[in-house]
C-alpha positions, -999 to +999 in steps of 0.1 A: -182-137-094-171-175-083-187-188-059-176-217-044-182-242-020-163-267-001-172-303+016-158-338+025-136-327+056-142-349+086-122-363+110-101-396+102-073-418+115-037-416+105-032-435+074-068-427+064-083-410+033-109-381+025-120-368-005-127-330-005-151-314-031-152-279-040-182-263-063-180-238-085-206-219-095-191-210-128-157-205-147-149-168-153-127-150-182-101-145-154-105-181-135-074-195-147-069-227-124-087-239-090-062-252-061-066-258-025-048-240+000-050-252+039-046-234+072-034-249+108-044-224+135-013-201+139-001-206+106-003-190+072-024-201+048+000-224+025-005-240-010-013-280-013-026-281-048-035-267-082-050-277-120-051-253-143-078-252-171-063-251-205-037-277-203-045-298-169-014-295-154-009-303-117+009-289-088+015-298-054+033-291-024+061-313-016+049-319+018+016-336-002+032-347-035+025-386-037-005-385-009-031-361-026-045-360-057-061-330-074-086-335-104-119-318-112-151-319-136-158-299-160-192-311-167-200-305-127-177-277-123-163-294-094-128-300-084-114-330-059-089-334-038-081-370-028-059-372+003-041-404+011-026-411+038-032-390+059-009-374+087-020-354+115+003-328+103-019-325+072-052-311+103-058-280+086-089-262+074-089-265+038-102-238+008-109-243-023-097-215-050-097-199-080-072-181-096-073-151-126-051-153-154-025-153-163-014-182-141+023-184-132+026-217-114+058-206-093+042-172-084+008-190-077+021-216-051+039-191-033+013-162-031-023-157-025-020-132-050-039-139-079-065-162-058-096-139-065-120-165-052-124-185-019-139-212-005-155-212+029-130-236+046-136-269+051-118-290+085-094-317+079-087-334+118-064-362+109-060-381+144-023-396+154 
């Protein structure tokens, strides 16, 4: 199984920036991307970003498109998620994931399903 392990939440100013890591312990046959989903308390769990292995290609929400940046590496097995300016609409507890194949990019940012592996959570407080 994926294991994997999230860090660089904090708490930060509006119009701030954080960089969240998340660790994999390895790349399975049915890992087909890693994304970060985030939670606000009484909310579902939404989408914010995704890369997908063969191909890089990115996704994001439209509510982060232009203020977050998703990359990772290989080497390190680690993924990033750069978040620019921040809002305090973006306070959320953030997971790192990983997805099985095959990935369907319109199916994955709407559904959990397909997200085999998760994160522990990692808390974004983004101060107004």
């Amino acid at each position: 199984q994926v294991q994997l392990v999230e860090s660089g939440g904090g708490l930060v100013q509006a119009g701030g920036s954080l960089r969240l890591s998340c660790a994999a312990s390895r790349r399975t046959f049915s890992s087909s991307a890693m994304g970060w989903f985030r939670q606000a308390p009484g909310k579902e769990r939404e989408f914010v970003a995704a890369i997908t292995w063969s191909g890089d290609s990115t996704y994001y929400a439209d509510s982060v498109k232009g203020r977050f940046t998703i990359s990772r590496d290989d080497a390190k097995n680690t993924m990033y998620l750069q978040m620019n300016s921040l809002k305090p609409e973006d306070t959320a507890v953030y997971y790192c994931a990983a997805h099985s194949s095959p990935f369907h990019a319109s199916q994955a940012m709407s559904s959990r399903s397909g997200w085999n592996y998760w994160g522990q959570g990692t808390q974004v407080t983004v101060s107004s």
